[in-house]
C-alpha positions in Angstrom: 9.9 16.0 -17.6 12.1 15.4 -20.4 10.3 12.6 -22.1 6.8 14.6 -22.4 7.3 18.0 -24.1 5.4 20.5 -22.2 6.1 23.4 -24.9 3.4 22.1 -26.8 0.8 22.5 -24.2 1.5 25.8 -23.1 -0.6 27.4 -26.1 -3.7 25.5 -24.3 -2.8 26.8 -21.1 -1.4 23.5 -19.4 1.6 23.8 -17.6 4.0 21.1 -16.1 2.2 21.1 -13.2 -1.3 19.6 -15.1 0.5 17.1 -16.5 1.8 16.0 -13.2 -1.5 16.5 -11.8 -2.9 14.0 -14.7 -0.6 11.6 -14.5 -0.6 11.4 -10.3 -4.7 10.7 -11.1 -4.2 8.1 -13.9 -1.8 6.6 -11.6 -4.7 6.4 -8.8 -6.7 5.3 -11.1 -4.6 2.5 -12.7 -3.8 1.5 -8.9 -7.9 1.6 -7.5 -8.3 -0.9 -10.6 -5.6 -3.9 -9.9 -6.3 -3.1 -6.0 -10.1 -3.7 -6.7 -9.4 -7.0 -8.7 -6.8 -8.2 -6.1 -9.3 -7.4 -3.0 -12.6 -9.6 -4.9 -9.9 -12.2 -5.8 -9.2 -12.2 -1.6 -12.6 -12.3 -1.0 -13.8 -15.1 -2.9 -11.1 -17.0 -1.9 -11.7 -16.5 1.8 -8.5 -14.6 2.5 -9.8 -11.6 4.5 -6.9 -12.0 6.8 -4.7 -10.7 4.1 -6.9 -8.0 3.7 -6.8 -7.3 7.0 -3.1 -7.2 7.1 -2.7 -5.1 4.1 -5.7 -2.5 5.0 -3.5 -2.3 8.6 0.2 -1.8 6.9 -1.3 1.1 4.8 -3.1 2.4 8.1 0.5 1.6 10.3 2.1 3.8 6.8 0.1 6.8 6.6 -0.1 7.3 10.5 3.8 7.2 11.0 4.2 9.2 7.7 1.8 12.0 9.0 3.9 11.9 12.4 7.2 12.2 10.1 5.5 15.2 8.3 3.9 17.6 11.3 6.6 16.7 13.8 9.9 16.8 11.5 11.1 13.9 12.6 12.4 12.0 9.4 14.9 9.7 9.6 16.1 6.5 8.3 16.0 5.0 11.2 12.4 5.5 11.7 11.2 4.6 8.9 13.4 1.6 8.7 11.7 0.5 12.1 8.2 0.9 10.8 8.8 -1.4 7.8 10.4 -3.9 9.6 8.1 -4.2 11.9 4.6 -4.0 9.4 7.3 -6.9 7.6 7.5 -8.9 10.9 3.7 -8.3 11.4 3.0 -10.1 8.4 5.5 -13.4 9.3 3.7 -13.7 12.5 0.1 -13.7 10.8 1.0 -15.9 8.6 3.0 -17.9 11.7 -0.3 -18.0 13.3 -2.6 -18.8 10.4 -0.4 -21.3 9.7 -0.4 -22.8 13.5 -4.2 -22.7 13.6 -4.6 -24.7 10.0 -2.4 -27.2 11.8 -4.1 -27.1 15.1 -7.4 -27.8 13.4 -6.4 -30.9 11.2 -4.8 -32.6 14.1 -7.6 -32.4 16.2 -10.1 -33.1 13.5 -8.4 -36.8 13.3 
């Protein structure tokens, strides 16, 4: 870490790895605020399909990334495959909300 100088910390006992470990949890914390804002700005809009979508990705992400971890079975490939299918996931939600909107204003005429 080149831009933080960790030689001033180490008469207070904080190594490189606190610092890391401080800025992995402002991080989370930066990302838990814009993620809360964005999830009330879907909700009050109606959008909870979105939500949906996104909650499954991440779910789809963590799943397949455990299963890369415990059974060493990275590659590019794979990971390639997951994100283009969570990608094509998301055209065919949107495919299909966008069917059903349709649906409903021609038969409301």
């Amino acid at each position: 870490m080149s831009w933080i100088k960790t030689g001033h910390f180490s008469p207070l006992g904080i190594t490189e790895e606190h610092i890391w470990y401080g800025l992995g949890f402002l991080s989370v914390c930066i990302i838990y605020l814009l993620v809360n804002a964005l999830m009330l700005w879907l909700v009050a809009n109606g959008l909870t399909k979105i939500i949906t979508y996104i909650v499954s990705s991440l779910t789809t992400i963590v799943l397949s990334s455990l299963l890369i971890i415990y059974t060493d079975a990275f590659h590019a490939s794979v990971i390639k495959i997951i994100m283009q299918s969570i990608a094509f996931f998301g055209l065919f939600v949107v495919i299909l909300y966008l069917f059903f909107q349709l649906k409903r204003k021609l038969l409301s005429n």
